[in-house]
Backbone as ProteinMPNN parsed JSONL, in Angstrom:
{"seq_chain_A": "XXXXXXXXXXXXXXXXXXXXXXXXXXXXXXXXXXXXXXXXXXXXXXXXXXXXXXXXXXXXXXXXXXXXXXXXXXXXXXXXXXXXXXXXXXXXXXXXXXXXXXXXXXXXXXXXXXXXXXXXXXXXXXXXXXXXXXXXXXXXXXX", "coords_chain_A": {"N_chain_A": [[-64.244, 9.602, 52.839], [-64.099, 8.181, 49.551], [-61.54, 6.744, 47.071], [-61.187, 7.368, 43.87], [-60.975, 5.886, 40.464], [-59.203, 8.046, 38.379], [-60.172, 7.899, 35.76], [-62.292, 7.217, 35.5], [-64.308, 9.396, 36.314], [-64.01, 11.056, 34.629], [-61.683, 12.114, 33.695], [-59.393, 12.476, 31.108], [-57.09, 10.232, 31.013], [-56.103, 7.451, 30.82], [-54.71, 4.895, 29.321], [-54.698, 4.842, 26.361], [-55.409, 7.738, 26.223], [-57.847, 8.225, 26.312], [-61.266, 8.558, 28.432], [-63.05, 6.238, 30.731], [-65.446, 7.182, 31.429], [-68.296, 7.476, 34.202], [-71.654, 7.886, 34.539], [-73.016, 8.262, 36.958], [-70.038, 7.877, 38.779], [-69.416, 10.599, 38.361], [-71.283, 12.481, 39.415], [-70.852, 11.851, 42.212], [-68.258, 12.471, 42.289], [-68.449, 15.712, 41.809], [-69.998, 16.247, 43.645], [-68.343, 16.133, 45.689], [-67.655, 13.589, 46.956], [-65.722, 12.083, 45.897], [-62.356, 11.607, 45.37], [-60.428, 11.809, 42.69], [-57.661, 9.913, 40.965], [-54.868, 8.598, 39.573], [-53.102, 5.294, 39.29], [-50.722, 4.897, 37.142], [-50.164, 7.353, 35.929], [-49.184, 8.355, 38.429], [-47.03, 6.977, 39.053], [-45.237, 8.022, 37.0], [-45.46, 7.016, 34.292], [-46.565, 8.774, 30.955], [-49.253, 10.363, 29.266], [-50.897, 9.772, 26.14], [-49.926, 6.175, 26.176], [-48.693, 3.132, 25.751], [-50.309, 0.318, 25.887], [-50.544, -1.971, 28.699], [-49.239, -5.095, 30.422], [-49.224, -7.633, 32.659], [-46.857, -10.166, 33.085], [-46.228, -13.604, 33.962], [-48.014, -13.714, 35.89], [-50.007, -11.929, 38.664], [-51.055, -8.798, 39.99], [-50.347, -9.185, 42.766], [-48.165, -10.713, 42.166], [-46.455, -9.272, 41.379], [-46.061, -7.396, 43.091], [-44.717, -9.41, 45.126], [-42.076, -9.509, 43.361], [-42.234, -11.603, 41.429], [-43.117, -11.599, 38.864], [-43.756, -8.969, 36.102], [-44.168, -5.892, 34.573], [-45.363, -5.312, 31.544], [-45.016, -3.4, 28.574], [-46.3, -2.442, 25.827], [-44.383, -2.199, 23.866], [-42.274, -3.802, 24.64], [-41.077, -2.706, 26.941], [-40.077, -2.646, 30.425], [-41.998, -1.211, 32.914], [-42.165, -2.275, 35.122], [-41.724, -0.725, 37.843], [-42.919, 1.63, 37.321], [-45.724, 0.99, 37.29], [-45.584, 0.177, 40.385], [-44.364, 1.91, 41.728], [-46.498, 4.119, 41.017], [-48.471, 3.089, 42.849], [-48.029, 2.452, 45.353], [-47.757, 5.761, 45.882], [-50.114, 6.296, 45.582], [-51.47, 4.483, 47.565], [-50.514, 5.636, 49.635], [-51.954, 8.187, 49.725], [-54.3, 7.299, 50.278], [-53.849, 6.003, 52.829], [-53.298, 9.057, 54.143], [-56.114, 10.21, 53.911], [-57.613, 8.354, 55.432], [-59.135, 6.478, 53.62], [-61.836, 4.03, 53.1], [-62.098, 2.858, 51.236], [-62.283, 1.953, 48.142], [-62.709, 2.81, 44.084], [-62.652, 1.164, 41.429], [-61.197, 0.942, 38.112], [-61.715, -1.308, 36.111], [-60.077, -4.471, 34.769], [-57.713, -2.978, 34.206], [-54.443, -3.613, 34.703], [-53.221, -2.063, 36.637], [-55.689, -1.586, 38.179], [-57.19, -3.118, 37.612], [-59.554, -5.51, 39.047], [-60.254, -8.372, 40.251], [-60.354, -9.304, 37.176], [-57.531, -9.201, 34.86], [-56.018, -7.37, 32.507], [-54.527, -9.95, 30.09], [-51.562, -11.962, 29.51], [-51.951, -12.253, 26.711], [-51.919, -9.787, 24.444], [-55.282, -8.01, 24.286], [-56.262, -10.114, 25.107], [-58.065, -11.671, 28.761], [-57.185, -12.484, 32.005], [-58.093, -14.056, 34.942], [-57.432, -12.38, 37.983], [-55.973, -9.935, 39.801], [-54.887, -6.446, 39.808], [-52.139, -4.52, 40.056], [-51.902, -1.954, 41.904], [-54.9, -2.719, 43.155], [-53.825, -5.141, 44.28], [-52.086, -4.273, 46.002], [-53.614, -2.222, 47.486], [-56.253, -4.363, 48.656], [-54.237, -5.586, 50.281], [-53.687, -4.096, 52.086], [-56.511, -4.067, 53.753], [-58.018, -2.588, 52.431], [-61.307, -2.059, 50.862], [-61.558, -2.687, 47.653], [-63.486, -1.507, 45.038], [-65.11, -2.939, 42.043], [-65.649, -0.988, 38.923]], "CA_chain_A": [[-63.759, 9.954, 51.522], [-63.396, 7.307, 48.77], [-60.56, 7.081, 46.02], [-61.388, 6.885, 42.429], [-59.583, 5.462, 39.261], [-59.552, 9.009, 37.671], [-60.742, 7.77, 34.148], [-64.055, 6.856, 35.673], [-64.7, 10.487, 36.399], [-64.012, 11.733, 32.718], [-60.625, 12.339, 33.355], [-58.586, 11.618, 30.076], [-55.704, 9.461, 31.836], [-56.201, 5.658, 30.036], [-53.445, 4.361, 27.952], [-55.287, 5.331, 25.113], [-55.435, 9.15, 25.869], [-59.038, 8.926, 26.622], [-61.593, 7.919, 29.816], [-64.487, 5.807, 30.796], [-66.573, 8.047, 32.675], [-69.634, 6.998, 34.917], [-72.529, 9.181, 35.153], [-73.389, 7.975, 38.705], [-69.424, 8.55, 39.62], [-68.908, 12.053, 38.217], [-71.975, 13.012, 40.097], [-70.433, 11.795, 43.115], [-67.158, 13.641, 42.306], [-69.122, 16.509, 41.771], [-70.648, 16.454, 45.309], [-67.671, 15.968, 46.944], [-67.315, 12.224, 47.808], [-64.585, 11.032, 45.459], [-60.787, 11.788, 45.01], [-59.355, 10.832, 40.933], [-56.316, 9.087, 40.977], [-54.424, 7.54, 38.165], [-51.843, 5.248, 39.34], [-49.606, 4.648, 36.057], [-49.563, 9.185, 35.557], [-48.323, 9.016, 39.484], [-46.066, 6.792, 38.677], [-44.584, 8.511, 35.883], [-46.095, 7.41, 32.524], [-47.245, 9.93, 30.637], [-50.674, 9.843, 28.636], [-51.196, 8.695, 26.184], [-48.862, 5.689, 27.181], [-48.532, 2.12, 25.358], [-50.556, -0.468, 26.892], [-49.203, -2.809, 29.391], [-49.732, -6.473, 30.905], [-48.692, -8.785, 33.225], [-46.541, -11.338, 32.776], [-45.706, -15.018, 34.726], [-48.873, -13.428, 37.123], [-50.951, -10.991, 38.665], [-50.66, -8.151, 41.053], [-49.723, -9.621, 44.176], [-46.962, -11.508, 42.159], [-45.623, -8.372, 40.772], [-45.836, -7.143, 44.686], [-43.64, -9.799, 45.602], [-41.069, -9.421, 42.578], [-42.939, -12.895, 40.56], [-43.977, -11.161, 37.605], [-43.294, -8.079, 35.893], [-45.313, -5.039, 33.953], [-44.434, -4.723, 30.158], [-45.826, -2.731, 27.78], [-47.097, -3.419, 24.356], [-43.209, -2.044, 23.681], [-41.76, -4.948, 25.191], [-40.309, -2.303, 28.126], [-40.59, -3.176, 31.347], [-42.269, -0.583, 33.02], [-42.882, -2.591, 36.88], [-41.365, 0.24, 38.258], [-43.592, 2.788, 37.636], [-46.462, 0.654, 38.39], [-45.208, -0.208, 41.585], [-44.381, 3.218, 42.613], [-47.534, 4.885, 41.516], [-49.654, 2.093, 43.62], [-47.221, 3.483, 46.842], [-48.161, 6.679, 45.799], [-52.107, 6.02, 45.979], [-52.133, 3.869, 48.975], [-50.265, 7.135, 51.187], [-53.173, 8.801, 49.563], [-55.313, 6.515, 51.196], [-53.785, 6.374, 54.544], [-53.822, 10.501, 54.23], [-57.354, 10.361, 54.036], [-58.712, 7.496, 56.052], [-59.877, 5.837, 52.847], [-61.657, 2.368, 53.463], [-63.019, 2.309, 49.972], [-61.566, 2.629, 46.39], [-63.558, 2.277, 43.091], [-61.292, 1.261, 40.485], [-61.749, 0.694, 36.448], [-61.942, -3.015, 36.062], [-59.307, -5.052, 33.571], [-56.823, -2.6, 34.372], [-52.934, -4.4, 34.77], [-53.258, -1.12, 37.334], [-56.453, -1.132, 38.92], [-57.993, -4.343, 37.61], [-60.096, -6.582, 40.293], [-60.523, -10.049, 39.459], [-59.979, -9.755, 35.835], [-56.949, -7.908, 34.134], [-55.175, -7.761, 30.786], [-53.707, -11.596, 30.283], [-50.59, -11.684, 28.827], [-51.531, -11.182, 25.43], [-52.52, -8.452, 24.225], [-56.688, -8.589, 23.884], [-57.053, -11.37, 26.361], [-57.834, -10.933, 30.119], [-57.466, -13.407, 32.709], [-58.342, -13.701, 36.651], [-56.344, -11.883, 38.949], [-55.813, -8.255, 40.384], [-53.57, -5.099, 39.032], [-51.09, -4.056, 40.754], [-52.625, -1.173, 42.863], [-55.913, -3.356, 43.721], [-53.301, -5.816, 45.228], [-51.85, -3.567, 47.284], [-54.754, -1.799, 48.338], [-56.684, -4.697, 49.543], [-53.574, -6.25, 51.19], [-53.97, -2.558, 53.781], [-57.258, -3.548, 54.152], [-58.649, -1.463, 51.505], [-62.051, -2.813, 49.968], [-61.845, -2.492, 46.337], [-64.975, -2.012, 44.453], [-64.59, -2.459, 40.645], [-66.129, -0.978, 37.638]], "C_chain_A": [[-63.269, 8.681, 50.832], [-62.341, 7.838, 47.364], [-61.26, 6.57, 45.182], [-60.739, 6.411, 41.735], [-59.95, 7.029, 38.374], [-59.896, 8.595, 36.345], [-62.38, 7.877, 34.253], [-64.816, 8.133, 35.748], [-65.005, 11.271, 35.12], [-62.803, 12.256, 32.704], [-59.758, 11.993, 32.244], [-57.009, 10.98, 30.637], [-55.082, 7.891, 31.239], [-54.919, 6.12, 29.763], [-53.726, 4.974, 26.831], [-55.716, 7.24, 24.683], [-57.241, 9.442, 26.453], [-59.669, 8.184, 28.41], [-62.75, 6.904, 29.385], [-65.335, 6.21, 31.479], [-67.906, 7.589, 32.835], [-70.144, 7.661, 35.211], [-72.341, 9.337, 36.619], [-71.483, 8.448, 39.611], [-69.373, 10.187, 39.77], [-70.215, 12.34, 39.174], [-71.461, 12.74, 41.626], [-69.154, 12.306, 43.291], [-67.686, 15.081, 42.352], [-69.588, 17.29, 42.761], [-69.502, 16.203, 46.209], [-66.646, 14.658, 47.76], [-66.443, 11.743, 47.478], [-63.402, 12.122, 45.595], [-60.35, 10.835, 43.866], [-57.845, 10.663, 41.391], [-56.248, 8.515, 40.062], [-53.272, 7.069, 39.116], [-50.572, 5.335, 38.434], [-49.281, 6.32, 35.401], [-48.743, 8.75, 36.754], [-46.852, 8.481, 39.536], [-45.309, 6.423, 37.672], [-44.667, 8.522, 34.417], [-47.033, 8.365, 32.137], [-48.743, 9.279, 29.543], [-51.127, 10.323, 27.396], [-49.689, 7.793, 26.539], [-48.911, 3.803, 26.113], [-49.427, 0.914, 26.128], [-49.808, -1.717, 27.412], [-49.7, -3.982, 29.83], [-48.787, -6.586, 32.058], [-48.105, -9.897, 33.071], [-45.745, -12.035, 34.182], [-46.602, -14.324, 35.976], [-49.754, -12.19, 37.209], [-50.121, -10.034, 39.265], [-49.79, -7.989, 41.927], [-48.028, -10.314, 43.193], [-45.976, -10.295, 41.267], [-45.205, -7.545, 42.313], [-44.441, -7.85, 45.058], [-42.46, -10.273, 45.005], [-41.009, -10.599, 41.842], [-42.576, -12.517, 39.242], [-43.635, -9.146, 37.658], [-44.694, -7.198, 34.685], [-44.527, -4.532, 33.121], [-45.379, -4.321, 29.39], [-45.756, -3.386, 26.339], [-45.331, -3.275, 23.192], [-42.189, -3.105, 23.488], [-40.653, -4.136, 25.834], [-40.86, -2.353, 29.291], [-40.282, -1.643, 32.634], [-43.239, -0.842, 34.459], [-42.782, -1.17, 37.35], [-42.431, 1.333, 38.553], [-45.134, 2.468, 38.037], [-46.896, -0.103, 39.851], [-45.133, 0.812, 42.701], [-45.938, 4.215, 42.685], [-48.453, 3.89, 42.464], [-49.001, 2.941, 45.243], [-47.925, 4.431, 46.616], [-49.969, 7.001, 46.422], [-52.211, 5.524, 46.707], [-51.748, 5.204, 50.155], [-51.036, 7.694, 51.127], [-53.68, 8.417, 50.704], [-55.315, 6.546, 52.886], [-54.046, 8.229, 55.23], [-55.398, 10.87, 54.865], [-58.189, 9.705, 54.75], [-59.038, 6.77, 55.484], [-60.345, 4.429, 53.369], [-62.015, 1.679, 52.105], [-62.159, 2.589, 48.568], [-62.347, 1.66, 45.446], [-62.958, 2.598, 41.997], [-62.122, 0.931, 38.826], [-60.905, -0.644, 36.382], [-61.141, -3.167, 34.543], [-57.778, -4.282, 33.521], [-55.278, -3.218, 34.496], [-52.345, -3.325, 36.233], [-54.253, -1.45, 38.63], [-57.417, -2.287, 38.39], [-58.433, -5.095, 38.932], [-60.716, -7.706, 39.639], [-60.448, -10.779, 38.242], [-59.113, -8.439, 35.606], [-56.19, -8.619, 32.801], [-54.566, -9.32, 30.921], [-52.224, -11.213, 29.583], [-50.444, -11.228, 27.203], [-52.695, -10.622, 25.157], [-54.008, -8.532, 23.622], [-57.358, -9.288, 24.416], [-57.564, -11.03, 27.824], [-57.81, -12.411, 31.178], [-57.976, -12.936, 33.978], [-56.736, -12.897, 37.083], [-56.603, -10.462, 39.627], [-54.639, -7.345, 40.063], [-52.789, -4.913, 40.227], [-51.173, -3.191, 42.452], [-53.837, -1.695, 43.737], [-54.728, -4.148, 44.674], [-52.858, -5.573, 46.426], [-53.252, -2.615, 48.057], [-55.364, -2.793, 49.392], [-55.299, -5.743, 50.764], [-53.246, -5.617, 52.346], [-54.755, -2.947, 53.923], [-57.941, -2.637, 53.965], [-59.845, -2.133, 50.495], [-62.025, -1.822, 48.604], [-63.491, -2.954, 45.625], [-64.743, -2.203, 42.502], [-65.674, -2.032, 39.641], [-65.764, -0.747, 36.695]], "O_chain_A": [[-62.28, 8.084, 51.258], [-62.359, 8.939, 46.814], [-61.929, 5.554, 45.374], [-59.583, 6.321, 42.149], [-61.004, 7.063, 37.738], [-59.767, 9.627, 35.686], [-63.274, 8.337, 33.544], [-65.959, 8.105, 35.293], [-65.997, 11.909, 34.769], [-62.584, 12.964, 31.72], [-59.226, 10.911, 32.487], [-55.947, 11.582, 30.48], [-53.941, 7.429, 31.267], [-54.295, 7.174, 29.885], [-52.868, 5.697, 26.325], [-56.072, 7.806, 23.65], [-57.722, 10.499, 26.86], [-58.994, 7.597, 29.256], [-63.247, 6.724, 28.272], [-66.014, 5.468, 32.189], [-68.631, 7.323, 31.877], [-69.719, 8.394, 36.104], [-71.748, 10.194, 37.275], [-71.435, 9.088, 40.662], [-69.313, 10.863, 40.797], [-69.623, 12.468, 40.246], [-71.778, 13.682, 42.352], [-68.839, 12.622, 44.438], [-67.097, 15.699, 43.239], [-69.635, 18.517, 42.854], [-69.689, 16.071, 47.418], [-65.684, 14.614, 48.526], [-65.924, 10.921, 48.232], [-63.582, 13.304, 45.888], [-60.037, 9.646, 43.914], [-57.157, 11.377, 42.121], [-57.183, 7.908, 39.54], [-52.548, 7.881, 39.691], [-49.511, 5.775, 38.877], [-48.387, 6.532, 34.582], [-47.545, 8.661, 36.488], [-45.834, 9.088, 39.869], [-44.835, 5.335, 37.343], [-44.289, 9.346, 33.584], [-48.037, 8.725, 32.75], [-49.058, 8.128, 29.24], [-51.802, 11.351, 27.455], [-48.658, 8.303, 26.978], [-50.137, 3.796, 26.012], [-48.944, 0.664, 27.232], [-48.869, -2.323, 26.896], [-50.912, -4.016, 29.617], [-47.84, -5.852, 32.339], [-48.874, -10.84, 32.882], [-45.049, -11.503, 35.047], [-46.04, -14.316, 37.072], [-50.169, -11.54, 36.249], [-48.892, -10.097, 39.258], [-48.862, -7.192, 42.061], [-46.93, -10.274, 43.747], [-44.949, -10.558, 40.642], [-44.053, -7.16, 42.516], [-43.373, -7.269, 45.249], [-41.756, -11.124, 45.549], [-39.877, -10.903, 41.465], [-41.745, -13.148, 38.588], [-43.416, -8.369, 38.588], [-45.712, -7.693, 34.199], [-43.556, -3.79, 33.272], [-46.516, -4.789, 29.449], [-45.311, -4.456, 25.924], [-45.103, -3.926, 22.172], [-41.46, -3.285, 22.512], [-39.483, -4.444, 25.607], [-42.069, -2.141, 29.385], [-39.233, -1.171, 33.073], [-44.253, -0.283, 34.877], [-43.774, -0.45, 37.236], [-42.74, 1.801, 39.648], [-45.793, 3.193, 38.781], [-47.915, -0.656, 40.263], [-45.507, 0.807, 43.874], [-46.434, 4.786, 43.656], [-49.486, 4.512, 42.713], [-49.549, 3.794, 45.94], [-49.042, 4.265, 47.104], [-50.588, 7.638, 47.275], [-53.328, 5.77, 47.162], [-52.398, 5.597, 51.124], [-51.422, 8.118, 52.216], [-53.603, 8.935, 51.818], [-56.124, 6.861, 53.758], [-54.642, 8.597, 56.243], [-55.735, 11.518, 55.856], [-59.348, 10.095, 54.892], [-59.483, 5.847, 56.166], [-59.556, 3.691, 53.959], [-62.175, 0.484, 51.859], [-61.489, 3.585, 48.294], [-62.624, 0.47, 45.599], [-62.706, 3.715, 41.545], [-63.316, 0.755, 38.584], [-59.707, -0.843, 36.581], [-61.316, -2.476, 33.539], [-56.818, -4.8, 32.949], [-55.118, -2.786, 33.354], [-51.311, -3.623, 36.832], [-53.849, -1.562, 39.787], [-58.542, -2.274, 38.888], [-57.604, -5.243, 39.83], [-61.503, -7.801, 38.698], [-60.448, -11.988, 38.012], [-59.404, -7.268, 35.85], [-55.941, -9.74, 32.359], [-54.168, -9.698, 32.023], [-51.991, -10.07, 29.191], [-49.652, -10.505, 26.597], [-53.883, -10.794, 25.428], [-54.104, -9.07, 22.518], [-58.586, -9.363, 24.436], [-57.414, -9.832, 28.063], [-58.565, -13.338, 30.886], [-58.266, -11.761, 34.203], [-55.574, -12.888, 36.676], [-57.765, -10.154, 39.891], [-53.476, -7.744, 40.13], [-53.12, -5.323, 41.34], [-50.779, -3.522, 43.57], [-53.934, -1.282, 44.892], [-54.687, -3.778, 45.847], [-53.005, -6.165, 47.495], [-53.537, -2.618, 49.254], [-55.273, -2.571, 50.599], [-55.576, -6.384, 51.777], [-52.731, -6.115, 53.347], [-54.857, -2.439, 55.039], [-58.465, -1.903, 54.802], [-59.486, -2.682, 49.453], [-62.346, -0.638, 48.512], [-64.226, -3.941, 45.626], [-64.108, -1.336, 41.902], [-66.641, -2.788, 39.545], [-66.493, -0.852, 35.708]]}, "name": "protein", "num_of_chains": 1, "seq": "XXXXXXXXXXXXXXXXXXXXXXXXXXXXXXXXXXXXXXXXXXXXXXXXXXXXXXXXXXXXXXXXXXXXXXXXXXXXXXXXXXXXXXXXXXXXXXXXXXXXXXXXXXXXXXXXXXXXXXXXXXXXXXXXXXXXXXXXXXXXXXX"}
């Protein structure tokens, strides 16, 4: 069983209220193979939701209390994507997962490129949830 980024499915979850749905996943939700997940609903923003960045880093440096996750608000809103990433990795261990296929650029679920600090830009790095995922030993796939 792999985890999804629930947007990819056609879930409306984004920031923006809406999704990016992938034929090829929903057909594989469809059949069985995926599990949707939003981290930034699990932990606690509601949808629609302000969009958010990274600042002074990525992921991992919001992991190890570097860098922080602020919204387009200018409230700082680590917290909740710190907790929903917890949230989705117990998933993961629940299930066995070895796989998760996330929505790319995310500040969440970004892999290799996410939001930059300002707003429109994107730099290298990894979201929050990708960081922790692959730091279990969780291959992230991104689209």
């Amino acid at each position: 069983m792999k985890i999804v980024s629930a947007c990819l499915v056609g879930i409306n979850c984004r920031f923006d209220g809406r999704n990016k749905s992938k034929q090829e996943l929903i057909e594989a939700f469809q059949r069985g193979g995926l599990v949707p997940l939003c981290p930034e609903q699990l932990g606690g923003l509601p949808t629609p939701r302000p969009p958010s960045r990274i600042i002074n880093g990525d992921g991992y440096d919001v992991l190890a209390g570097k860098a922080r996750v602020i919204n387009e608000k200018s409230e700082d809103v680590t917290e909740n994507f710190t907790n929903g990433a917890e949230k989705v990795l117990n998933i993961v261990r629940i299930l066995n997962s070895e796989e998760a296929i996330l929505e790319s650029k995310s500040p969440s679920c970004g892999c290799s490129r996410i939001r930059g600090e300002a707003f429109g830009a994107f730099m290298h790095g990894d979201g929050v949830l990708t960081a922790l995922l692959k730091t279990n030993g969780v291959r992230v796939v991104p689209k």
